[in-house]
C-alpha angles and dihedrals in degrees: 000000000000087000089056087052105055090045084053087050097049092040086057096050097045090048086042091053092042087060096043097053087041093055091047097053082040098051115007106030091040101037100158093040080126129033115184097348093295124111117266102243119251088256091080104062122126089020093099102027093109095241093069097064103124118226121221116297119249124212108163103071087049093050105048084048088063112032097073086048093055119082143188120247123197123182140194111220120197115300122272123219101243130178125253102221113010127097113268134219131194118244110200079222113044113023119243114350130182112263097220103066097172086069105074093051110049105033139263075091109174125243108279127217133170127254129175126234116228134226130213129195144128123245130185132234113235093161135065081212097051116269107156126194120205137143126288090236096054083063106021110135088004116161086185134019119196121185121202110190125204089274098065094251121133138213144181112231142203131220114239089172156329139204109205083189096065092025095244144151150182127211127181125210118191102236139097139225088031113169108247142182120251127237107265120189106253087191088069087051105117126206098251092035112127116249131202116212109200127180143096104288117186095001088290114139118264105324121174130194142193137233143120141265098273093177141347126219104035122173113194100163092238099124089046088072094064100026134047083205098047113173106203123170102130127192102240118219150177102214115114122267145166150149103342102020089096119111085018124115140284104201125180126212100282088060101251134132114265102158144002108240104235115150140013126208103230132148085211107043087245123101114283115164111298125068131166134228130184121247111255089219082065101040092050093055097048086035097058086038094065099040093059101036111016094234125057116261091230121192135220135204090187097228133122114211138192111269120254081230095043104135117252088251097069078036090064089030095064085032097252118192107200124235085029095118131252107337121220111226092178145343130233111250093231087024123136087238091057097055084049097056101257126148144184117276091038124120122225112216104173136019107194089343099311117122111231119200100176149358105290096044094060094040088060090048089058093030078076105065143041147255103280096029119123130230148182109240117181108189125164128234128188090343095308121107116228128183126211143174112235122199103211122232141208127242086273099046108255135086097257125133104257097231119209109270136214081231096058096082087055104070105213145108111253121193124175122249110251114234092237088059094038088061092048086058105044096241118112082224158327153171132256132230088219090177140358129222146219114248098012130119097257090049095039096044101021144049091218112152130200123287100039120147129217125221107161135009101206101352080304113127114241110194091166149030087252093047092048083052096051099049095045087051081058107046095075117206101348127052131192108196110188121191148112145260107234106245093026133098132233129022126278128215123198122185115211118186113200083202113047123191 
């Protein structure tokens, strides 16, 4: 009997406890589990669990991590023709300028001198042994790059690369035991998550500011203006930032390198309210690309899609369902998607796991990776969801390492002359300017336009893109490019300095 009774008891007790604990998680642990008599939304779990109660942020022990890794970067960039004895006014543009323009023109012109315009940016230590990251723009067009770290010391640095599609750069110092950021992971960045912005804004010493993730996945075209191949999905914040914070660092809590600070959205140039980094799982990549090799190993799915801004009128043209997923306008004949079975009309939904609602997102997702990696692409077609592995290509269409060309300085598009159009015009041979672009030598030195065509690099014959290559690599500083415009008499020479004075 006695034996009954103690079972009973410690039935009791253990029924007794379980309610206990289940009316405090009900009611005390999850006190707002209902509001008004309505269910709280699924978005909310975890927030009242108990485990998920977040402590006080700190921000000192992150900042002063970071501070002594981010440095301040100056240029010199080319020289302006400025008078000697006019007032002067500042042109966002160029630089310094005369007042007086006529001047120049029609005589009692001033004494000239040259003056060169100055640069300022932020950049951020990843290397004991000097490596910097900052932005392309902080260094685009420098003659000559200085870095003052947080220690007042001052070198004079060299520049190992630069992207101007994600808006990247390397710079070397010569030093050694240098304090550096560590790598963080921006796809665990969460909308909310506080945020630190440190650089060198408005020329004032190391400043840092606070703020939280606002938005992932921003596109502003910025990039597009420099590069036919811009890669654009920006981490959105709210810490303050302005001119010379770009290049510098976006740090979380922990201290680690989420972004690189690069642009801010502002009617009046100044900071308000919304500023841009770019995603560290981007920059590592970019950045150890161009260590190694001196270019970024850019892949390529070969595909065109339409655009995340397209108006509704070409959406209702190729028949576009929103919310379907990234849709494919049109494949690259010797493309990776072609060889995997993708069309056109088709929308891609995941790229290695990852969902991907729109352009950017999926640009970032291959902006990660290089020509002869495979993925797992899901894409749907006609309502049915397919999966494919996709073996990634370069710009050409193999699986080679780009290496770094002569022709890259340049900025501009080459295509060989075919034989047929060679003979039309007279010539055994050439090579096209097929496009110019912005920042390079021909558009900095020259007024090519496109559509030149090359015939000799220093009185040297060029019959093909490898051969125009080769001879510049050989002409040293100065370069005498000699060609024709179709449809146009006479030849035309352009002289082009790598080094200009």
């Amino acid at each position: 009997m006695k034996i009954k009774q103690v079972v009973f008891t410690v039935v009791i007790s253990a029924l007794t406890a379980f309610g206990v604990m289940y009316a405090y998680n009900s009611y005390v642990q999850k006190p707002v589990a209902v509001q008004d008599g309505v269910k709280i939304p699924a978005n909310y779990a975890g927030l009242f669990d108990g485990n998920n109660i977040p402590g006080p942020v700190d921000f000192e022990q992150p900042a002063k991590t970071a501070v002594p890794a981010v440095v301040h970067i100056t240029t010199i960039i080319g020289k302006e023709q400025v008078s000697n004895n006019l007032p002067r006014r500042s042109n966002p543009f160029r630089g310094l300028v005369p007042d007086d323009f006529f001047d120049d023109f029609f005589g009692d012109s001033p004494q000239m001198r040259s003056v060169p315009q100055r640069a300022s940016g932020s950049g951020v230590i990843v290397s004991q042994d000097g490596y910097i990251i900052t932005n392309n723009h902080v260094i685009d067009g420098a003659s000559e790059i200085k870095v003052g770290l947080s220690d007042k010391r001052s070198f004079t640095a060299k520049l190992v690369g630069a992207d101007p599609s994600s808006d990247l750069a390397v710079l070397k110092i010569e030093t050694k035991s240098l304090p550096f950021l560590l790598y963080g992971n921006s796809d665990n960045v969460q909308i909310g998550q506080w945020v630190l912005a440190i650089g060198y804004p408005l020329n004032l010493e190391t400043t840092v500011t606070a703020g939280i993730i606002s938005a992932k996945g921003r596109t502003l075209g910025l990039n597009a203006r420099r590069s036919q191949t811009p890669i654009e999905s920006f981490i959105q914040t709210d810490a303050a930032v302005n001119q010379g914070n770009s290049g510098g660092a976006l740090v979380n809590t922990n201290g680690e390198l989420i972004g690189i600070n690069s642009a801010i959205a502002s009617p009046t140039g100044s900071y308000a309210g919304y500023s841009y980094a770019i995603p560290v799982n981007i920059v590592k990549k970019i950045v150890n690309d161009l260590i190694q090799f001196g270019t970024v190993q850019r892949a390529y799915l070969g595909i065109s899609y339409l655009p995340d801004e397209a108006p509704d009128s070409q959406k209702e043209k190729v028949g576009y369902k929103s919310g379907m997923g990234v849709y494919v306008t049109d494949v690259a004949k010797d493309g990776a998607a072609v060889a995997a079975g993708i069309k056109a009309g088709d929308y891609i939904t995941k790229v290695n796991g990852i969902p991907v609602t729109s352009g950017n997102e999926m640009v970032e997702q291959i902006a990660r990776l290089k020509p002869g990696d495979k993925i797992a692409v899901v894409y749907q077609r006609e309502g049915k969801e397919r999966a494919v592995d996709v073996t990634l290509k370069n710009k050409s269409g193999t699986y080679d390492v780009v290496k770094v060309s002569a022709l890259d300085e340049f900025g501009a598009d080459f295509v060989v002359l075919d034989k047929k159009k060679a003979a039309e015009y007279g010539q055994k041979g050439g090579v096209i300017v097929k496009k110019i672009n912005q920042n390079g030598l021909i558009d900095g030195q020259t007024r090519m336009k496109d559509g030149f065509v090359i015939l000799r690099v220093n009185d040297k014959p060029v019959a093909s893109v490898e051969e125009l290559a080769s001879e510049i690599q050989k002409a040293g500083s100065n370069i005498k490019l000699d060609g024709f415009y179709p449809g146009f008499e006479g030849l035309y020479t352009y002289n082009i300095s790598r080094d200009p004075q």
